[in-house]
LUMDOMI-482040 format. One record per residue (C-alpha): x, y, z. Coordinates in Angstrom, 2 decimals. Layout:
# residues N
{{X; Y; Z}} ...
END
This chain:
# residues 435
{{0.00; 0.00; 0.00}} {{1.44; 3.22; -0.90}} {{1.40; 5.83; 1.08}} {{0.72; 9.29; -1.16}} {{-2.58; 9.35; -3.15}} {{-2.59; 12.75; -3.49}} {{-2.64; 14.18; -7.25}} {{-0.40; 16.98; -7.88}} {{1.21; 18.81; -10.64}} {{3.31; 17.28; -12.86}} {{5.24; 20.55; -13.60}} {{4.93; 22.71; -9.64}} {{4.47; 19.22; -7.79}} {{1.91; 20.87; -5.92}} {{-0.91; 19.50; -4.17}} {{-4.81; 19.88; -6.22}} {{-5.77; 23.44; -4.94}} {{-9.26; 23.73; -3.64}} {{-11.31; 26.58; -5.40}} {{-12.98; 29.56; -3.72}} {{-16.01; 28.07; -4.31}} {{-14.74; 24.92; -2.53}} {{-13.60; 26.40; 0.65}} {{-16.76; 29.13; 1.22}} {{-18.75; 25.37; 1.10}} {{-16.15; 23.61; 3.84}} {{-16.48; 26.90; 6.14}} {{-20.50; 26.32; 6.14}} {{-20.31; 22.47; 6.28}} {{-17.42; 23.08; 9.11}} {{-19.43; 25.66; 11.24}} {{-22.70; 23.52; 11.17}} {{-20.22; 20.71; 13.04}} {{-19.16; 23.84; 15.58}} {{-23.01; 24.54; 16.15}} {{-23.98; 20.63; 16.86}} {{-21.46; 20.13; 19.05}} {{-20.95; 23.27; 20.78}} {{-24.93; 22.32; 21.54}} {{-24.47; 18.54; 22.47}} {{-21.46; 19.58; 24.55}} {{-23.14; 22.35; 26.28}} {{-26.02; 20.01; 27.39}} {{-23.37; 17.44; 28.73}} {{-21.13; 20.07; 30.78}} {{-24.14; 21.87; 32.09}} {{-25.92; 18.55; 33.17}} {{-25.48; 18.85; 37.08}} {{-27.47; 22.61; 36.47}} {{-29.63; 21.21; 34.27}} {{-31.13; 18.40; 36.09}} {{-32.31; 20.14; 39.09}} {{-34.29; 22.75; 36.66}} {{-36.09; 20.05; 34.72}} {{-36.23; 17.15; 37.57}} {{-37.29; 16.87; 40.84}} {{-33.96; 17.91; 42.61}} {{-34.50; 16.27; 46.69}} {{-31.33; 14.19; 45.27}} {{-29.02; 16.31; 42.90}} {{-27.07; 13.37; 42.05}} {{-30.52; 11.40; 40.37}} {{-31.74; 15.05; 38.67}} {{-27.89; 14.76; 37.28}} {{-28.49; 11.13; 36.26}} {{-32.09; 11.91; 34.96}} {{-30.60; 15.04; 32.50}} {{-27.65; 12.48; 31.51}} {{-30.42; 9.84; 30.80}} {{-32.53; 12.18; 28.19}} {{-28.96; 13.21; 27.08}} {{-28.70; 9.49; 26.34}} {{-32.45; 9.47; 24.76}} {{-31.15; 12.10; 21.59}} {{-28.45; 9.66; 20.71}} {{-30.89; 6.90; 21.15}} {{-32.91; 9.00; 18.15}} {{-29.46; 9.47; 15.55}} {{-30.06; 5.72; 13.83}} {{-33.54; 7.64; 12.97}} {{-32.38; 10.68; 11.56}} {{-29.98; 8.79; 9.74}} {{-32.30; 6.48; 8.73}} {{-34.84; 9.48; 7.88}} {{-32.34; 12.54; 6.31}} {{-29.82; 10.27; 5.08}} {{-32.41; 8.62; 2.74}} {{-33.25; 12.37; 1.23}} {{-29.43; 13.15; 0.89}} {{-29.08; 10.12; -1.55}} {{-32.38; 10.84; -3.36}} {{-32.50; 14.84; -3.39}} {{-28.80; 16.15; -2.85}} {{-26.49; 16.96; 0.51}} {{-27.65; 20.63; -0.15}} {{-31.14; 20.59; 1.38}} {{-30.35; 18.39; 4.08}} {{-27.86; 19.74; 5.43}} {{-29.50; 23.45; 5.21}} {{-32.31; 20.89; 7.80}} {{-30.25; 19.85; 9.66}} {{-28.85; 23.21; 11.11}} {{-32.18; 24.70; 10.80}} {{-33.98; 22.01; 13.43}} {{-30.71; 22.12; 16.14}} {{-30.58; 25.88; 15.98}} {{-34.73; 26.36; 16.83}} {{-34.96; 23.26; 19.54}} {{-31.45; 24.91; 21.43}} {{-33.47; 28.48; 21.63}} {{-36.57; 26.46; 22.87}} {{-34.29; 24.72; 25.97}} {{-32.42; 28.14; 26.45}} {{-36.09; 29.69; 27.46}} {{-38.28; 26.90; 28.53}} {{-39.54; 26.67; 31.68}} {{-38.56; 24.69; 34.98}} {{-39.83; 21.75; 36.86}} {{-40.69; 24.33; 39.41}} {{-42.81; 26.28; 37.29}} {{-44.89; 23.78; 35.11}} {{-44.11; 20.77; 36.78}} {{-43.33; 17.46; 34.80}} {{-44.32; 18.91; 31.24}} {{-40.70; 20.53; 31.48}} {{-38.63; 17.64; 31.29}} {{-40.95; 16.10; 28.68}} {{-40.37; 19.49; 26.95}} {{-36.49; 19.15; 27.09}} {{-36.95; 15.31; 26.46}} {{-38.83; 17.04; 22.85}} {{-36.30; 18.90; 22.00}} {{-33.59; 16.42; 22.38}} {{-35.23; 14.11; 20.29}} {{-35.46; 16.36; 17.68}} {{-31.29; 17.24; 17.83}} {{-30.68; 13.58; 18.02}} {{-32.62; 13.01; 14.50}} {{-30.78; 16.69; 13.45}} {{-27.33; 15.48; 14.40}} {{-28.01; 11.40; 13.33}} {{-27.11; 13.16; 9.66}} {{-24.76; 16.02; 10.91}} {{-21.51; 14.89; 10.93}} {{-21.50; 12.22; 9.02}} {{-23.23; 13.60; 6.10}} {{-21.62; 17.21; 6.34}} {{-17.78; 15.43; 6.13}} {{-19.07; 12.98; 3.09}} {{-20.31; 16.17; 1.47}} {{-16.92; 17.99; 2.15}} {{-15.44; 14.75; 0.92}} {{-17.30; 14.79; -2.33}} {{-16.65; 18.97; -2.65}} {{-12.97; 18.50; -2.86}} {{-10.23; 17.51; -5.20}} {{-9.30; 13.59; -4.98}} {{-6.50; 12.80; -2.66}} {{-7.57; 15.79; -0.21}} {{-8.98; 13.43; 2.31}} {{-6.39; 14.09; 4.97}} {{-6.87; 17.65; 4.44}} {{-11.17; 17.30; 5.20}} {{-10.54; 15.13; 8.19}} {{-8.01; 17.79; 9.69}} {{-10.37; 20.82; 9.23}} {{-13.62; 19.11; 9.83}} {{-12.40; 18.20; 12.92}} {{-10.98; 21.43; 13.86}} {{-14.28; 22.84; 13.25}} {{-15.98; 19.81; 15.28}} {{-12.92; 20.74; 18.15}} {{-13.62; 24.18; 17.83}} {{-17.68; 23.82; 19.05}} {{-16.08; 21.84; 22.01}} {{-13.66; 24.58; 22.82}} {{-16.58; 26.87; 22.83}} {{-18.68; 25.19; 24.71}} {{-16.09; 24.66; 27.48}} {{-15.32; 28.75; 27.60}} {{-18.55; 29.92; 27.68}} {{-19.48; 27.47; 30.46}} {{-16.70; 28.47; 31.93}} {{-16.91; 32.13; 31.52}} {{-20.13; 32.08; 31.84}} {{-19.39; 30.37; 35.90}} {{-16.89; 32.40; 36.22}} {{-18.78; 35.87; 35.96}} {{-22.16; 34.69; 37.70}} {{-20.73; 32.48; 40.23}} {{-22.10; 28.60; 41.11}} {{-25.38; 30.20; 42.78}} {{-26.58; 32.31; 39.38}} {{-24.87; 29.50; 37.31}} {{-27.41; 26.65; 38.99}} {{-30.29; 29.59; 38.89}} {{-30.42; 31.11; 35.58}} {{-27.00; 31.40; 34.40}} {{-27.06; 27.74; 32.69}} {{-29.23; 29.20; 30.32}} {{-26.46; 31.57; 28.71}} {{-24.96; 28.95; 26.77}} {{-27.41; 28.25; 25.21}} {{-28.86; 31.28; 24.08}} {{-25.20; 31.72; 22.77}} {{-25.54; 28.35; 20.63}} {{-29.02; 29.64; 19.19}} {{-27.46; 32.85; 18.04}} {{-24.80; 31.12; 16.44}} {{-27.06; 28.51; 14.63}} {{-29.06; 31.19; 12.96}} {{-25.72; 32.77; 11.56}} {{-25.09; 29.03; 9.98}} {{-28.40; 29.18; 8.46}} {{-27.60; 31.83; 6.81}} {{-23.83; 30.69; 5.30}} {{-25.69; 26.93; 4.46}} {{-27.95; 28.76; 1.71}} {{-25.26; 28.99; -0.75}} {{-23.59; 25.71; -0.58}} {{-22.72; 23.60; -3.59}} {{-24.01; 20.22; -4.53}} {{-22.27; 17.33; -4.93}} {{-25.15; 14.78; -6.23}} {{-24.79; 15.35; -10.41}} {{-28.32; 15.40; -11.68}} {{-28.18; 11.30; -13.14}} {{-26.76; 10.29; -9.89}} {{-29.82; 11.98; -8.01}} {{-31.97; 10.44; -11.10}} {{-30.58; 6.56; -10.46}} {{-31.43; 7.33; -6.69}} {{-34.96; 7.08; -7.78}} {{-36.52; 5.51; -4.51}} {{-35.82; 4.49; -1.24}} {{-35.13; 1.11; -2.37}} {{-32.44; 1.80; -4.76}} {{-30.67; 3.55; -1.36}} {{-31.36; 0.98; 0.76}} {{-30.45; -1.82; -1.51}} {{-26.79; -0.36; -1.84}} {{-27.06; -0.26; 2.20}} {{-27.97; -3.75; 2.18}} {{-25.04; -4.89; -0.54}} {{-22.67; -3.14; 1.98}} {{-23.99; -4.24; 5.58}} {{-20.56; -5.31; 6.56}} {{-19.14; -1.73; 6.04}} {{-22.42; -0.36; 8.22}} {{-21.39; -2.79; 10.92}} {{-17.57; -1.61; 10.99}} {{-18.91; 1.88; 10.57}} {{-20.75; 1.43; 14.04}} {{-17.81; 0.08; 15.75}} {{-15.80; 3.13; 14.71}} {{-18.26; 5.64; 15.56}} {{-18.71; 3.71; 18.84}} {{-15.29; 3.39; 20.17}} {{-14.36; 6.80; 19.13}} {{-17.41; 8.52; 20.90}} {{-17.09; 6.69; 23.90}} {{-13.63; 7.70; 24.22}} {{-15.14; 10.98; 23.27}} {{-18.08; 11.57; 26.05}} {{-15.76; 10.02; 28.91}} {{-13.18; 12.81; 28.20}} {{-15.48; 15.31; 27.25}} {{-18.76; 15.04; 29.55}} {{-18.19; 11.86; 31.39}} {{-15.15; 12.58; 33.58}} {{-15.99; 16.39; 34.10}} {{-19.27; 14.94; 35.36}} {{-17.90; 12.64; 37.44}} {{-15.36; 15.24; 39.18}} {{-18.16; 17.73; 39.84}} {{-20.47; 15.55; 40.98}} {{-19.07; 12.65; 42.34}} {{-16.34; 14.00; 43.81}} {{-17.05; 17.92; 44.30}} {{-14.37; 19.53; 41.98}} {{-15.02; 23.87; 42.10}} {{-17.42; 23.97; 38.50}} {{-14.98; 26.71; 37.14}} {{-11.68; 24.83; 37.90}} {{-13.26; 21.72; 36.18}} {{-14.52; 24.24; 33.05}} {{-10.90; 26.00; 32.80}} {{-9.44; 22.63; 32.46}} {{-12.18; 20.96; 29.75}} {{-11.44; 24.30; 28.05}} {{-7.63; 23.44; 27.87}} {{-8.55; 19.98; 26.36}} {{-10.51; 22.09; 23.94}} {{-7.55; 24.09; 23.17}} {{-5.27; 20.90; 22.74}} {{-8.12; 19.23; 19.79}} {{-8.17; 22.45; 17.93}} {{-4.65; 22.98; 17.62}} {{-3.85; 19.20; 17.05}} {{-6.57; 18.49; 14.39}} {{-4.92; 21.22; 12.06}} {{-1.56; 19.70; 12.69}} {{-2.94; 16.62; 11.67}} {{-4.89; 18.28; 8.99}} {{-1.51; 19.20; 7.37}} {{0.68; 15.70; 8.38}} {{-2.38; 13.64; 6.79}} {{-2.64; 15.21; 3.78}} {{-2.14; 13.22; 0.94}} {{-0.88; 9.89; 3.10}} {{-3.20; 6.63; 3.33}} {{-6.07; 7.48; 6.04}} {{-6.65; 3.37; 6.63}} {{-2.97; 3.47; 7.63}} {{-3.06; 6.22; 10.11}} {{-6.88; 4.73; 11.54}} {{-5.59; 1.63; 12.28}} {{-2.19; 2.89; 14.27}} {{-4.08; 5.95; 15.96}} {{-6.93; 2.94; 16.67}} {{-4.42; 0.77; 18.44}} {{-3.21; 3.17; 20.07}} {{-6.55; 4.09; 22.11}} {{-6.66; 0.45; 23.81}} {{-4.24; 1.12; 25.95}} {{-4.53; 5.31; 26.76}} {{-8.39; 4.50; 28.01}} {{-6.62; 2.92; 30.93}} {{-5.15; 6.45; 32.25}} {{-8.86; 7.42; 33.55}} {{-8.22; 4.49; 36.57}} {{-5.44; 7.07; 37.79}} {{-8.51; 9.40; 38.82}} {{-9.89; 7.60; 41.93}} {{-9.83; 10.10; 44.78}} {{-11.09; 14.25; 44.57}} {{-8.12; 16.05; 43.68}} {{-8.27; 18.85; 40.77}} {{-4.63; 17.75; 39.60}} {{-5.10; 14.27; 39.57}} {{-8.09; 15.42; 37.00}} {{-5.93; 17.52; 35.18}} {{-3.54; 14.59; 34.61}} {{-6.15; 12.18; 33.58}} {{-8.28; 14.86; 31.18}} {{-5.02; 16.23; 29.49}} {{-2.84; 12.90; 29.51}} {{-5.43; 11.26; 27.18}} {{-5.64; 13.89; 25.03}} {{-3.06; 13.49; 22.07}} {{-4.83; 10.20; 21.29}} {{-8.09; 11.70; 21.89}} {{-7.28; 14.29; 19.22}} {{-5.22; 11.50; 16.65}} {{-8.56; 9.75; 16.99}} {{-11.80; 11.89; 16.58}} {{-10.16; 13.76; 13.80}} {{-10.01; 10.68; 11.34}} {{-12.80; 8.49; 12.12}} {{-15.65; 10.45; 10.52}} {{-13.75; 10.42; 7.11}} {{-12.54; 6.86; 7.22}} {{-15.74; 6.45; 7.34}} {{-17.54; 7.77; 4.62}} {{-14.60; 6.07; 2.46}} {{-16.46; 2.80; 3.23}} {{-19.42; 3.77; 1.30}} {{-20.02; 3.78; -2.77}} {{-21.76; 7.47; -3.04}} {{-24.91; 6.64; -4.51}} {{-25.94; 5.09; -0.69}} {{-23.39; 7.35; 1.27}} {{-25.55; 9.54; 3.18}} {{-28.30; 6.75; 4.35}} {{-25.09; 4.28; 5.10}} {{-22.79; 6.45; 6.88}} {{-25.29; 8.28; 8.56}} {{-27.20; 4.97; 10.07}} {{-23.56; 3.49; 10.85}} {{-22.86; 6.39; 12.56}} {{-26.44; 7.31; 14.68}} {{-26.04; 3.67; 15.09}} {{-22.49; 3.79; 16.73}} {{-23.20; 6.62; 18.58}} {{-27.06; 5.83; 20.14}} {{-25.35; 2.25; 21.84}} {{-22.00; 3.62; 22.50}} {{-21.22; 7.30; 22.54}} {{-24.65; 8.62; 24.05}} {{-24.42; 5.95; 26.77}} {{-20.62; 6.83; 27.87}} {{-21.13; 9.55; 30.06}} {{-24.35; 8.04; 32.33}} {{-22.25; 4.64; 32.24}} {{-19.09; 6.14; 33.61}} {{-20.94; 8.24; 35.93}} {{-23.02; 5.19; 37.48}} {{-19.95; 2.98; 37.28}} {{-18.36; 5.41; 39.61}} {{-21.00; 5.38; 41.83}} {{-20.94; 1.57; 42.39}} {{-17.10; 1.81; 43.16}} {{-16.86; -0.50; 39.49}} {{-14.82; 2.58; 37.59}} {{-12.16; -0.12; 36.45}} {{-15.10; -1.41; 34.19}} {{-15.56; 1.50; 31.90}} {{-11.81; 1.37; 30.07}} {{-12.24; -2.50; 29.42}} {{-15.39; -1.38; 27.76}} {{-14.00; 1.20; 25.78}} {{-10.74; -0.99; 25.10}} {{-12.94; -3.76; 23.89}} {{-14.86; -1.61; 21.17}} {{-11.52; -0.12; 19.99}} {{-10.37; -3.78; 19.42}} {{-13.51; -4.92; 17.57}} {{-13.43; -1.53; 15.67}} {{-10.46; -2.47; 13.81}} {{-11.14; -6.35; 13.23}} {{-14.82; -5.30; 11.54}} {{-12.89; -2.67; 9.57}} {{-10.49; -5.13; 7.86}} {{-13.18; -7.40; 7.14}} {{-15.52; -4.66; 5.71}} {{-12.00; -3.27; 3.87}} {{-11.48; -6.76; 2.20}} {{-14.91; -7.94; 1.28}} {{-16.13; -4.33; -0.52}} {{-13.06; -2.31; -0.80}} {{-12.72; 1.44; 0.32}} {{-14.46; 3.98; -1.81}} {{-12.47; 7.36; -0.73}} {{-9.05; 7.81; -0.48}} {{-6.51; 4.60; 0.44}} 
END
C-alpha cells in the first residue's frame, strides 16, 4: 500500500488546490459541526445545572443522572435521523439536508435556552427538554457524518487528509466553545446564578450562532450530479446499496462507537464525574475541559496538514491501536483532587485528538456514493445511540458503584472490535475514498 494518493502537478508538484467556491462550502459544512457540538457539549457540561431545573432535585445526584439519561435518549434517536435525512441526501442532494439539519438544532437549542422549569410547570418541562432532544438527536443522526461525506465529495481527490483535519478542527472548535462559555459564563455569575439562571447563557449563545449558519448553508454547492440523483430514484435503490454493503455499516458502528465513547468520557463523562461525584469547584473543572478544547483544535490542524495526501486506513488503524491502551489512564482518577483530573483529562488527550479527527472520514470512504448519506449516517447514529450517548451516564453510574475499572475494558474492547470489523468490511467491498 502506498502511502501518497494525493494528485499533484506534474510541472509545480503541488498538491490539487481547492477553489474559492470549494472552501466558502467547507467553512458552512465546518461551522454547522461547531453549532452541533458546541450544543451537544453544552447540554453534557451543564448537566449537574440542568437536572435540578427540569427534575425533581431532593437528590441532585438522580436530577444529574435523569438530564444524563434524556442526554442518552437524543443519541438513542441518531439511527432515525440517519435512517430518515440520510435517505433524502441520496435521493434529493447533501444541499437541502444539510441546510435541515442546522435549521432544526438551531430552533430546539433556543426552545431549551427559554423553557420553563420543573418548578414552574411541573413534569411537562422535562418532557419538553426530552422534545427537544429528540429532535437534535434526529438533526445530528445526519450532521456529521453527512456534512464530512459532502466535504469529501466537494474537494479535489487525494484531499482526504486535508477534510478530516479541518472538519475536525471545526468539530474541536464547538467543544472549545462550549467549554469557555461554560466556563466564563461560571466564572462571571458564580455557582449560585450559574445553577439559577446562568445555565441558560450557553445556550442562548448556541441559538445565536445557529441562525448565523443558516444563513452561510444557503449557498452551498451540490455534490449529487443530476443522473446520480436520477438513479437514486426511490428508497429502495438507497437501501439496496445499504444492504449490498452491511458489513461496512457494521464496521462503521464500531468506529463511531469506540471513538465517541472515548469521546463523552473525556469530554462530559469525567468532568461529570469530578463535579459531581467527587465535588471539583465547577470553574476549575470548566478551565481545564477548556484546555482539552484548546489541545483538539490545535492538534486536528496539525494533523490536517501531516495527513494530507498519506493513506487514512494506515493512520486509523495505528491511531486505533493506540486508544486500547490510553483509556486505561482514567483508573489514575480515583480520589477528589483537581490535579489528579488535570492529569487524567489532558494525559489522554493526544490520542483523543489522533482519533476523533479521522474516524468520521474513514468512514464515509467505506461507502459507494450513490448510498453514502443513508449508510454512513445509520452506521454512525447507530455507533453513537449504543455507545457514545451511553458513555457519560455509564461512567458516571460505574463510579457510583465503586466498578470505575469497568468502563476502560469497555472502551478498550470496542476499539479492538473496531479495527477487526474494519479489515473485514476493507477486504470484502473495498474502500471507496481515499486509500
Amino acid at each position: 500500500m502506498t502511502d501518497t494518493v494525493v494528485k499533484t502537478d506534474p510541472e509545480t508538484g503541488r498538491k490539487s488546490r481547492l477553489s474559492p467556491e470549494v472552501r466558502r462550502g467547507l467553512l458552512g459544512l465546518g461551522l454547522g459541526n461547531t453549532l452541533e457540538w458546541y450544543d451537544w457539549m453544552v447540554f453534557g457540561l451543564l448537566s449537574a445545572f440542568i437536572g435540578p431545573k427540569f427534575f425533581p432535585s431532593q437528590d441532585p445526584v438522580a436530577a444529574t443522572l435523569s438530564a444524563l439519561a434524556v442526554f442518552a435518549v437524543g443519541f438513542a434517536f441518531r439511527p432515525l435521523g440517519g435512517i430518515l435525512l440520510g435517505t433524502f441526501a441520496d435521493r434529493i442532494g447533501r444541499r437541502r439536508v444539510m441546510l435541515w439539519s442546522i435549521m432544526m438544532m438551531a430552533v430546539t437549542t433556543l426552545i431549551i435556552a427559554v423553557s420553563p422549569t420543573y418548578d414552574q410547570i411541573g413534569p411537562a418541562a422535562g418532557i419538553i427538554l426530552l422534545v427537544c432532544r429528540i429532535v437534535q438527536g434526529i438533526s445530528t443522526g445526519v450532521e456529521a457524518p453527512l456534512s464530512t461525506a459532502h466535504a469529501v465529495e466537494l474537494v479535489p481527490e487525494g484531499r482526504e487528509g486535508f477534510v478530516a483535519g479541518i472538519i475536525s478542527f471545526y468539530v474541536n472548535a464547538g467543544i472549545l466553545l462550549a467549554s469557555l462559555v461554560s466556563y466564563l459564563s461560571s466564572l462571571m455569575l458564580g455557582g449560585t446564578a450559574m445553577a439559577d439562571w446562568g445555565w441558560r447563557v450557553p445556550f442562548i449563545v448556541g441559538a445565536a450562532f445557529g441562525f448565523v449558519v443558516v444563513y452561510l448553508r444557503r449557498t452551498l454547492p451540490e455534490t449529487m450530479k443530476p443522473e446520480e440523483l436520477a438513479e437514486n430514484n426511490s428508497a429502495k435503490t438507497v437501501w439496496g446499496g445499504v444492504r449490498k454493503h452491511w458489513l461496512s455499516v457494521l464496521a462503521i458502528t464500531f468506529v463511531v462507537g469506540a471513538a465517541q465513547a472515548y469521546n463523552y468520557a473525556w469530554n462530559t463523562g469525567l468532568p461529570t464525574a469530578a463535579r459531581t461525584g467527587f465535588k471539583e469547584d465547577a470553574t476549575a473543572v470548566f478551565a481545564l475541559t477548556t484546555v482539552l478544547g484548546i489541545v483538539l483544535v490545535v492538534g486536528s490542524l496539525i494533523i490536517s496538514k501531516v495527513a494530507d495526501g498519506k493513506s487514512l486506513s494506515k493512520w486509523f488503524l495505528i491511531t486505533r491501536a493506540l486508544s486500547i491502551p490510553s483509556v486505561f489512564l482514567m483508573l489514575m482518577y480515583v480520589r477528589p483532587g483537581i490535579a489528579g483530573f488535570a492529569a487524567v483529562l489532558l494525559g489522554g488527550s493526544v490520542v483523543l485528538v489522533l482519533n476523533m479527527t479521522l474516524y468520521n472520514v474513514v468512514t464515509s470512504s467505506l461507502m459507494p456514493k450513490g448510498c453514502r448519506g443513508a449508510g454512513t449516517a445509520l452506521g454512525y447514529g447507530l455507533g453513537v445511540a449504543l455507545f457514545g450517548g451511553t458513555a457519560s451516564y455509564l461512567l458516571v453510574w460505574l463510579q457510583s458503584l465503586n466498578a470505575s475499572w469497568i468502563f476502560p475494558v469497555y472502551v478498550a474492547v470496542l476499539s479492538a472490535l473496531s479495527i477487526v470489523f474494519y479489515l473485514l468490511a476493507r477486504k470484502k467491498n473495498g474502500i471507496f475514498i481515499g486509500r
